[in-house]
C-alpha positions as CSV (number, residue, x, y, z in Angstrom):
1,X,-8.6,46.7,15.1
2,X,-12.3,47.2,13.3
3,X,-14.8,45.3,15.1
4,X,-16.0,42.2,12.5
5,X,-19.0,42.7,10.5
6,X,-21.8,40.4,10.4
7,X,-21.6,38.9,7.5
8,X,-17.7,38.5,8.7
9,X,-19.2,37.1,11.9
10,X,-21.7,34.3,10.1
11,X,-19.1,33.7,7.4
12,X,-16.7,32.7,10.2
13,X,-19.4,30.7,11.9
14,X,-21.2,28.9,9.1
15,X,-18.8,28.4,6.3
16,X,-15.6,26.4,5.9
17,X,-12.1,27.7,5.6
18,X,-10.0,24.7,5.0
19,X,-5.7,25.6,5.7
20,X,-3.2,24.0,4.8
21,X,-0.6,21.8,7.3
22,X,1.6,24.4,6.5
23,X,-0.4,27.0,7.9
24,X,-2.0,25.1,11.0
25,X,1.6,23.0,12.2
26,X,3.4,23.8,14.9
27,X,7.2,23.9,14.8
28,X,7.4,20.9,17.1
29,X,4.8,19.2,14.6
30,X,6.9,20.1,11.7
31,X,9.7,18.5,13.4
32,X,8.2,15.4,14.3
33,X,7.0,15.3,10.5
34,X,10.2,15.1,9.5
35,X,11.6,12.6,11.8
36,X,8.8,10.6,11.4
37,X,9.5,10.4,7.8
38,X,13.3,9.0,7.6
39,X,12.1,5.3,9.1
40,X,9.4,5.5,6.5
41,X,11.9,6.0,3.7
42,X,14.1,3.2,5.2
43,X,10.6,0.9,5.3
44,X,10.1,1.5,1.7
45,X,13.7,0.7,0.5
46,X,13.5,-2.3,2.8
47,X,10.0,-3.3,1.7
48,X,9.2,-3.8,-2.0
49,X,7.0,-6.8,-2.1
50,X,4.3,-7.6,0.3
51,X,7.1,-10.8,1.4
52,X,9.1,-8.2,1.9
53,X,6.9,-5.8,4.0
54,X,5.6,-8.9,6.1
55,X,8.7,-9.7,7.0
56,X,10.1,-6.2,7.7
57,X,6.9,-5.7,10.1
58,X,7.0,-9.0,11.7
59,X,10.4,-8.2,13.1
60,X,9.3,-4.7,14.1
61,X,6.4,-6.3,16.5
62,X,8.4,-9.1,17.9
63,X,11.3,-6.0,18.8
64,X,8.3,-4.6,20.3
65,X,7.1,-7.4,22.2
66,X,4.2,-9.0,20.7
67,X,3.9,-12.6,20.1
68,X,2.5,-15.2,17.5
69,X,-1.4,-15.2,17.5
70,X,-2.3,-18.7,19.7
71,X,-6.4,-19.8,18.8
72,X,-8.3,-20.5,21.6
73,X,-5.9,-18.7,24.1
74,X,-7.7,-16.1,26.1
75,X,-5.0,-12.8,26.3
76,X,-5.4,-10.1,29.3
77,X,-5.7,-6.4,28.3
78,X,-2.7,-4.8,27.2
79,X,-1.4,-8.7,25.7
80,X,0.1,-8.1,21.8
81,X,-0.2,-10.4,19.6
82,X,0.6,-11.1,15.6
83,X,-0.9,-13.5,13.1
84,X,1.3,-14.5,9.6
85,X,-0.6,-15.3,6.9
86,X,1.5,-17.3,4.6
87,X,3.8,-14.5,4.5
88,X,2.1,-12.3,2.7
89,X,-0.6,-10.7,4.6
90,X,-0.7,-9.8,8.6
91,X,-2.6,-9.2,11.4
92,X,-1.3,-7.2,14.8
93,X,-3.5,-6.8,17.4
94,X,-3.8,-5.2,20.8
95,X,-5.9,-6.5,23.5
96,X,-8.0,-4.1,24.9
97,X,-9.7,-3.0,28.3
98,X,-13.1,-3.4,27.6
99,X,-14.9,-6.5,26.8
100,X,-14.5,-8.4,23.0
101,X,-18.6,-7.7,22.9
102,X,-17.8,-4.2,22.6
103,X,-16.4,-4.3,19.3
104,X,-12.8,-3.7,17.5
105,X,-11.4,-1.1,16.2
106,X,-9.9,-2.4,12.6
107,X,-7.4,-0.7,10.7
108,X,-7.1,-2.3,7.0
109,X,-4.2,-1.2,4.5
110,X,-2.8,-3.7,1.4
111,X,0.8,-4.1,1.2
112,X,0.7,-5.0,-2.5
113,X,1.8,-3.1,-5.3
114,X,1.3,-2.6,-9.1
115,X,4.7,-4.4,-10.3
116,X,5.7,-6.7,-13.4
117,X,5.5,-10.4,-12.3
118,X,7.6,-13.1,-14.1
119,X,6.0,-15.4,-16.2
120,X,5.9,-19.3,-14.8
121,X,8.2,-19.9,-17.8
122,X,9.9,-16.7,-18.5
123,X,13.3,-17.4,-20.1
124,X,13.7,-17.0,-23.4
125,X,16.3,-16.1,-26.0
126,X,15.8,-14.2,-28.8
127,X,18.5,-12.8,-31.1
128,X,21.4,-13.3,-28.5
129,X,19.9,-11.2,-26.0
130,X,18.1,-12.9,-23.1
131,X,14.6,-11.7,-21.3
132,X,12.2,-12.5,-18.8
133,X,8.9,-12.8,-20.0
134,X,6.5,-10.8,-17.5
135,X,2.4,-10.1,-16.5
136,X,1.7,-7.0,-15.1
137,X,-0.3,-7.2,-12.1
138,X,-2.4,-4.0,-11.3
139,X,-3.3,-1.5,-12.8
140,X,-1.0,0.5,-14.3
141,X,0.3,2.2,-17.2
142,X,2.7,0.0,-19.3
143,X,4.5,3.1,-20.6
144,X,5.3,4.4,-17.3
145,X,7.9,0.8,-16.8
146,X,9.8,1.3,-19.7
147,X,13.5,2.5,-19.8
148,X,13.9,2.9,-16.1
149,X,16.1,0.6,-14.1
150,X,14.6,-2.1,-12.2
151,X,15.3,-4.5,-9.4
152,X,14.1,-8.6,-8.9
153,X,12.9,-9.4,-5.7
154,X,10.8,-12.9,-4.7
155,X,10.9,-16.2,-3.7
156,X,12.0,-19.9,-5.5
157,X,10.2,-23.0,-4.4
158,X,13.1,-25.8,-5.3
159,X,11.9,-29.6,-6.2
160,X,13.4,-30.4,-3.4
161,X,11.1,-28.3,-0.9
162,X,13.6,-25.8,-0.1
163,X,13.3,-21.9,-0.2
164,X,15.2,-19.9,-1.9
165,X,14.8,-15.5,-1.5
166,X,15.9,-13.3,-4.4
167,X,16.6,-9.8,-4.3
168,X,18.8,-8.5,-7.2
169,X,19.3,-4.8,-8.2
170,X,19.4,-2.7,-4.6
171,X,22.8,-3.2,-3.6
172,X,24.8,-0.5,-5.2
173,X,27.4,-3.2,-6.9
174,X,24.3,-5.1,-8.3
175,X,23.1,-5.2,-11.9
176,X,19.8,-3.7,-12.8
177,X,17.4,-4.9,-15.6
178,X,15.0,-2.9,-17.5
179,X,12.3,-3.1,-20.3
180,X,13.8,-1.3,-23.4
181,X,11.6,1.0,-25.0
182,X,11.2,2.3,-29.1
183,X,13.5,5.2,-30.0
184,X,12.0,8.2,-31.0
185,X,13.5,8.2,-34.2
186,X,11.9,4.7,-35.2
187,X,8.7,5.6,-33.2
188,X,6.5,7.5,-35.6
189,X,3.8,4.8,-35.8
190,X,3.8,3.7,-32.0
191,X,3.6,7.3,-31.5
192,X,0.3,7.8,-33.2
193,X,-0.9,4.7,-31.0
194,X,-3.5,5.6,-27.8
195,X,-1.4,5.7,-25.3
196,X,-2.8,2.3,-24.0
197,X,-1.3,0.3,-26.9
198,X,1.8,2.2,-27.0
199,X,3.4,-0.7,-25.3
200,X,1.2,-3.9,-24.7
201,X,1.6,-6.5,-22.3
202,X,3.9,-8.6,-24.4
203,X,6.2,-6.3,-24.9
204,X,6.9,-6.1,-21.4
205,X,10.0,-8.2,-21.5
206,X,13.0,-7.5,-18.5
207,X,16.0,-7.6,-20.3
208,X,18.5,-10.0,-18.0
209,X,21.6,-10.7,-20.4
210,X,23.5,-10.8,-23.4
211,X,26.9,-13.0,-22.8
212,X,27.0,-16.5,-24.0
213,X,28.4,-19.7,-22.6
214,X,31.2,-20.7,-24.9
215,X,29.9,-24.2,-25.9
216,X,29.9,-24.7,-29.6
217,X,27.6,-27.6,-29.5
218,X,24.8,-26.2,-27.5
219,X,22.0,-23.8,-28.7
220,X,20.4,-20.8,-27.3
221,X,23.7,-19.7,-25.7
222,X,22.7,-16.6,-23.6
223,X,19.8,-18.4,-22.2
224,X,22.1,-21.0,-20.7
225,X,24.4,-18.4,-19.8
226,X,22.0,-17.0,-17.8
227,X,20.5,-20.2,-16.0
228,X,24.1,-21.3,-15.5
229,X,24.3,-17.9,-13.4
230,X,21.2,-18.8,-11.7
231,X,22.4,-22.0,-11.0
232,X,25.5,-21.6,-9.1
233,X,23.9,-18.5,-7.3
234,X,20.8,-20.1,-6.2
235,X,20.9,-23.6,-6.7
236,X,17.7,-23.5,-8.9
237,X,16.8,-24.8,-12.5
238,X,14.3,-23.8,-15.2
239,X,11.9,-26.1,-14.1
240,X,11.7,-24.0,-10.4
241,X,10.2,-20.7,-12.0
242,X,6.7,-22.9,-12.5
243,X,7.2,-22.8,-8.7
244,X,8.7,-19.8,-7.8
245,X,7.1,-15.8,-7.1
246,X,8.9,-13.6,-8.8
247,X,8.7,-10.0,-9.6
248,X,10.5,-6.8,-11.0
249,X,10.0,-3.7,-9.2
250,X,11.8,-0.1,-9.4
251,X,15.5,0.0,-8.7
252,X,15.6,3.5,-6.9
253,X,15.7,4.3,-3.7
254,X,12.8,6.3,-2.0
255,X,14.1,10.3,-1.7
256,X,13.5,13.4,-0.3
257,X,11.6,15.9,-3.3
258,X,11.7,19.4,-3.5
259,X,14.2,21.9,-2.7
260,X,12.8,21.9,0.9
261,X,12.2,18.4,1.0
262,X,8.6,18.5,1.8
263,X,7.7,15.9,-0.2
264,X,8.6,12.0,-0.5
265,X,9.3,10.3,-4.0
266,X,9.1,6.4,-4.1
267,X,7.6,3.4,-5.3
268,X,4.9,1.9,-3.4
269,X,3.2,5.0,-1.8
270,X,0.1,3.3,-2.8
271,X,0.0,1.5,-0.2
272,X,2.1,1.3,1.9
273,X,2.1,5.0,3.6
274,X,-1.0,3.7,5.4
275,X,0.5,0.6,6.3
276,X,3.4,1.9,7.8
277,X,1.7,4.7,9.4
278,X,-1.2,2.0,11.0
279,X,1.8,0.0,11.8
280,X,3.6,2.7,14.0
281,X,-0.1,3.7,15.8
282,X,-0.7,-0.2,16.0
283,X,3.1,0.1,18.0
284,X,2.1,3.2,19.9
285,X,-1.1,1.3,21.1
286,X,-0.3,0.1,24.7
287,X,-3.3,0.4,26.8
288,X,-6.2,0.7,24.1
289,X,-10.2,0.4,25.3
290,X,-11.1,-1.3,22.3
291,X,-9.1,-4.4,21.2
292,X,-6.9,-3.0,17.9
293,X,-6.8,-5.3,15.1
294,X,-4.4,-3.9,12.3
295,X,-4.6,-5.6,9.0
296,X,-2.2,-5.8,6.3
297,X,-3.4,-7.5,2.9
298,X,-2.2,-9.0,-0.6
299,X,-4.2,-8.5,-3.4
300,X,-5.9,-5.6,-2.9
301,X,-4.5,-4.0,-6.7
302,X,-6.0,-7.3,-8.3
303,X,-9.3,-7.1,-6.5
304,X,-8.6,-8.8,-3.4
305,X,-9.0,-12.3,-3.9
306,X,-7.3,-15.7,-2.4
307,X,-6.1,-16.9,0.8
308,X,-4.1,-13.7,1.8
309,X,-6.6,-10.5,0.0
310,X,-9.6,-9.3,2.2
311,X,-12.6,-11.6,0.4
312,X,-10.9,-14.3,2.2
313,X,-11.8,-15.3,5.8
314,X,-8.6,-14.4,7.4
315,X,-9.2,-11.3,9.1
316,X,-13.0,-12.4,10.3
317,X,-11.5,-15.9,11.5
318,X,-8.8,-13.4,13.6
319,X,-11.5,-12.0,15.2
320,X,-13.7,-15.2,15.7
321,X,-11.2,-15.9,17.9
322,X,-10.8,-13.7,19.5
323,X,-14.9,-13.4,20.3
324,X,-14.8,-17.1,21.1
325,X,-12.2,-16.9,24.0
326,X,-14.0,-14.0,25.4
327,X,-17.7,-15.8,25.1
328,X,-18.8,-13.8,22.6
329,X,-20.9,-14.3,19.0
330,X,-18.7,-13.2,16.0
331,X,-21.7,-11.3,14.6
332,X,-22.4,-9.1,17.6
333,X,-18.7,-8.1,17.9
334,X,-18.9,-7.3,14.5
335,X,-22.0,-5.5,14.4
336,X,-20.2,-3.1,17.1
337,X,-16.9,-2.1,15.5
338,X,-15.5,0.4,12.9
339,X,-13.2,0.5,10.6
340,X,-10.9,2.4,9.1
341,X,-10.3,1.2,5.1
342,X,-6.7,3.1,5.3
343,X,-6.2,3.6,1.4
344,X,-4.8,6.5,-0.3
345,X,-6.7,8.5,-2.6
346,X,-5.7,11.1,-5.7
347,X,-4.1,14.5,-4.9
348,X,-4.9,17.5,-6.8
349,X,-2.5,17.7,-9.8
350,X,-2.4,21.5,-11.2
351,X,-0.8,19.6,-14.5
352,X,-4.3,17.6,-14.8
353,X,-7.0,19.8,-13.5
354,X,-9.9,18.7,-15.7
355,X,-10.1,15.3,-14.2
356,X,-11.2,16.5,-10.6
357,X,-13.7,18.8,-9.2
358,X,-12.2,21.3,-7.2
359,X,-14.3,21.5,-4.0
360,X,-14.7,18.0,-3.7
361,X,-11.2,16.6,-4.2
362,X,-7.6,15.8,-1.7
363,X,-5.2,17.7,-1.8
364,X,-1.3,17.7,-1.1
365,X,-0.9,18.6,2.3
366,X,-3.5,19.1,4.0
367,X,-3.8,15.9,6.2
368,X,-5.7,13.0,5.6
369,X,-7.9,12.2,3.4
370,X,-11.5,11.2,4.5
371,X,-13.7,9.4,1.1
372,X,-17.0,8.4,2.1
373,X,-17.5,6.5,-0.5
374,X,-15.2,5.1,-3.8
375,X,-16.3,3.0,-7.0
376,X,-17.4,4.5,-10.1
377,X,-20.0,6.5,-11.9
378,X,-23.2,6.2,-10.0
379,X,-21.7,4.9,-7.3
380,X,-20.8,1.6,-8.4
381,X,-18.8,-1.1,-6.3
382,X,-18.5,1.1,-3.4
383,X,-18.9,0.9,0.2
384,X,-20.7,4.1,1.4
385,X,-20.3,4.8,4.8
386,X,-23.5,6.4,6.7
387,X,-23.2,9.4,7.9
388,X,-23.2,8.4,11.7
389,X,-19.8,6.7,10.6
390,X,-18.6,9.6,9.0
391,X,-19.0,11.5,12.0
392,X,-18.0,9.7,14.9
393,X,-14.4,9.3,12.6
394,X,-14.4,13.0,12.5
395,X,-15.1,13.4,16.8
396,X,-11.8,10.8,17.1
397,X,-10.1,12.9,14.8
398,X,-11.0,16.2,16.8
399,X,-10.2,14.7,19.6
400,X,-6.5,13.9,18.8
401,X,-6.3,16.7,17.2
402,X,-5.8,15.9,13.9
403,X,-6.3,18.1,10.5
404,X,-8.2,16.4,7.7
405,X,-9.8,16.4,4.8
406,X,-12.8,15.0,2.7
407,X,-12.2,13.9,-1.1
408,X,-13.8,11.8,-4.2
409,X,-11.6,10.0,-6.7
410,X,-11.7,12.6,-9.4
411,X,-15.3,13.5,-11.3
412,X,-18.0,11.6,-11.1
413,X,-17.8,9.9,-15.0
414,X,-14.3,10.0,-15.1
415,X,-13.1,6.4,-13.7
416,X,-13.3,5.9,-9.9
417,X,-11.3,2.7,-8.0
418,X,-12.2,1.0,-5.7
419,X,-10.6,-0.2,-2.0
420,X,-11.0,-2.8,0.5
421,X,-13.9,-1.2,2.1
422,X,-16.7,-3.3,0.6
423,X,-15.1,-6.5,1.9
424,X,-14.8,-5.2,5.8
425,X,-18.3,-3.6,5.4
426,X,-19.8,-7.1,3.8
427,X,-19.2,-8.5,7.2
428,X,-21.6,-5.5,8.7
429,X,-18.6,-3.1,10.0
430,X,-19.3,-0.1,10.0
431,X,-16.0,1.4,7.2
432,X,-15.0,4.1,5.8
433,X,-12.1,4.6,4.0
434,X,-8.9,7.2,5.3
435,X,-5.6,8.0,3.8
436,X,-2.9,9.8,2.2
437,X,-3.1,12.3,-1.1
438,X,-0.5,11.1,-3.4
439,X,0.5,12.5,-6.6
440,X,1.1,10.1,-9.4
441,X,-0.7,7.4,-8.2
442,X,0.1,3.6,-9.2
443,X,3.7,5.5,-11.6
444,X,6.8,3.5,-10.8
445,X,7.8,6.8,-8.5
446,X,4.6,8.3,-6.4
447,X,4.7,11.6,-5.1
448,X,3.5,12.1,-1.3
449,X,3.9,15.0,1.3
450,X,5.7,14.4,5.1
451,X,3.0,16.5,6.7
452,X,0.7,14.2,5.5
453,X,2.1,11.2,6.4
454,X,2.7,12.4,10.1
455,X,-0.8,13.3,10.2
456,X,-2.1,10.2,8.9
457,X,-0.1,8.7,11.7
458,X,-1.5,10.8,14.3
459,X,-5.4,10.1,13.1
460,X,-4.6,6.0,13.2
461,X,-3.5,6.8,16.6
462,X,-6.4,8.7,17.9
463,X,-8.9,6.0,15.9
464,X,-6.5,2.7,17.9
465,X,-6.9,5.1,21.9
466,X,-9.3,8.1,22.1
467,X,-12.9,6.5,23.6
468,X,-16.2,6.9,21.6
């Protein structure tokens, strides 16, 4: 073997060489990858709204022992413990060794997703066929939910206080709905359209029903036919959609992709890989030094407002708690902890190179993905995380022995996004933001890879237990 050169020697020594998981993973890694990835799938399937997810999680922590959140109750290290907010956002939290006034370690991921949301008086009839009327909520591209089957999940407030859920298209004998789309043959002049006004928001109407009630004397005959199905069902009346959160989401199921089945195809990547894969390190977190305190929010894909969406008090008033039964001041446990903003960010996409700048941009597979800072432009909206931060992210990550990887959201003028990094930070915690690469971000069917996910897992897990 010829001895190395110098330059070999200072190349080796000064200058990056950045591999892929599927160079640097063991077989026993690989393995794990894999197994860690079924439960995931079975999550997603199982957790299509952020109801949905809250619920699915809440059962999770009680099967692992922790317990609703009590204020004013002092816990002993190792106690776990869970706050519900309104059933749509969630807190789990394990108390740690050291004192409160040393900080918490805060792990923040939204459980919301782009979707179609039903109107608060969406039934309508129009030329015998019968439709929901929807609002898109997040940011997506209307195109994208056309012609592809799709499934109603939410809750029905009735008059009479009572809840009723809805889930409707997952059960393989259930009917699906969908919003029909032009032909091609018809579609010359919506073709020439920007692709942004191809379809417009009013046009995004869920097709539910065509079969009328046979009643010669009444009107609007597939719109009764419809509630009448609704009615003996449910129990609920036209009057309870004003009261009721509904939504229409993709029917499929989330799969293996690829011929080796390295990736993962599903709705709701964005965001719930992070969620789950916080959730399971949250789980895995039995004797932590620092207190853990695992967030789950709504309304991050709208800008994270109300009661249950980061600009709300909800997480700080977790943690005032928290400093109050240990004798602490909120602001200087806050002042002292860190947190990781788990949000995904944009893989490469060899079909759309233009868009990112190669050195500076995720990519599939190799681990998670650290983004000092998001927003757009210049900058704008962003929480930029000093370097200090960024470092002592990257020790914890050395330390577990996780593979990573830096990354922007795409060139600097191109767009940009934004996460719930800002909100944390506003309260002066030191954030930055960490997730997974996914392909095909906010599309009714994301693209992610296992490797990543696994790793992404492991990272939460040394951020929630190795010391620093």
């Amino acid at each position: 073997m010829c001895a190395k050169t110098k330059g070999e020697e200072l190349k080796e020594q000064l200058l990056m060489a950045p591999k892929s998981l599927e160079e640097t993973m063991t077989p026993e890694e690989k393995k794990a990858a894999e197994a860690f990835s079924g439960p995931y799938k079975d999550f997603l399937n199982r957790a299509k709204t952020e109801r949905e997810a809250v619920s699915v999680m809440v059962s999770m922590l009680e099967r692992a022992g922790y317990v609703p959140f009590e204020a004013g109750k002092r816990y002993p290290a190792g106690a776990k413990v869970y706050l519900n907010n309104r059933n749509k956002a969630l807190i789990a939290s394990t108390i740690g060794s050291l004192d409160i006034g040393e900080g918490v370690r805060i792990a923040a991921a939204h459980i919301d997703n782009p979707r179609l949301d039903l109107k608060p008086n969406p039934l309508v009839e129009d030329q015998e066929l019968a439709y929901f009327k929807t609002h898109y909520y997040g940011g997506l591209k209307k195109y994208q939910w056309t012609a592809i089957p799709l499934s109603l999940h939410g809750v029905v407030v009735r008059k009479d206080g009572s809840t009723v859920t809805v889930t409707i298209g997952e059960d393989p004998g259930d009917p699906v709905f969908c919003v029909t789309d032009l032909l091609p043959h018809l579609g010359k002049d919506q073709m020439k359209l920007p692709m942004t006004e191809g379809i417009k928001g009013e046009q995004l109407n869920l097709l539910i029903g065509c079969e009328m009630y046979r009643d010669e004397k009444v009107s609007e005959k597939v719109k009764l036919n419809i509630m009448n199905l609704l009615f003996e069902k449910y129990g609920i009346v036209e009057r309870d959609f004003q009261s009721a959160e509904l939504c229409a989401v993709p029917a499929f199921q989330a799969r293996d992709l690829g011929l080796d089945r390295g990736m993962i195809g599903a709705y709701g990547h964005d965001d719930r890989v992070c969620a789950y894969a916080q959730l399971m390190a949250e789980l895995e977190a039995k004797d932590p030094a620092h207190t853990t305190v695992t967030v789950f929010a709504d309304k991050e894909e709208v800008g994270s407002d109300g009661t249950t969406g980061l600009r709300s008090h909800f997480l700080v008033d977790f943690i005032e708690d928290l400093a109050q039964a240990g004798g602490r001041e909120l602001r200087h446990v806050l002042a002292k902890s860190v947190c990781l903003s788990a949000d995904v960010n944009a893989a490469f996409d060899p079909s759309f190179p233009d868009v990112c700048e190669k050195r500076n941009t995720a990519y599939l597979g190799y681990g998670p993905v650290l983004t000092k800072y998001t927003g757009g432009g210049g900058k704008s909206s962003t929480n930029d995380a000093p370097a200090e931060v960024v470092a002592f992210v990257e020790s914890l990550l050395e330390k577990g022995g996780v593979t990573w990887q830096t990354g922007e959201l795409g060139k600097i003028d191109q767009g940009g996004g934004g996460t719930v990094a800002k909100y944390v930070s506003y309260f002066n915690v030191d954030t930055i933001d960490m997730g997974v690469a996914v392909l095909s971000m906010h599309a009714p069917f994301e693209v992610i890879s296992k490797a990543d996910l696994y790793m992404t897992y492991r990272a939460m897990v040394a951020f929630f237990t190795q010391a620093g």
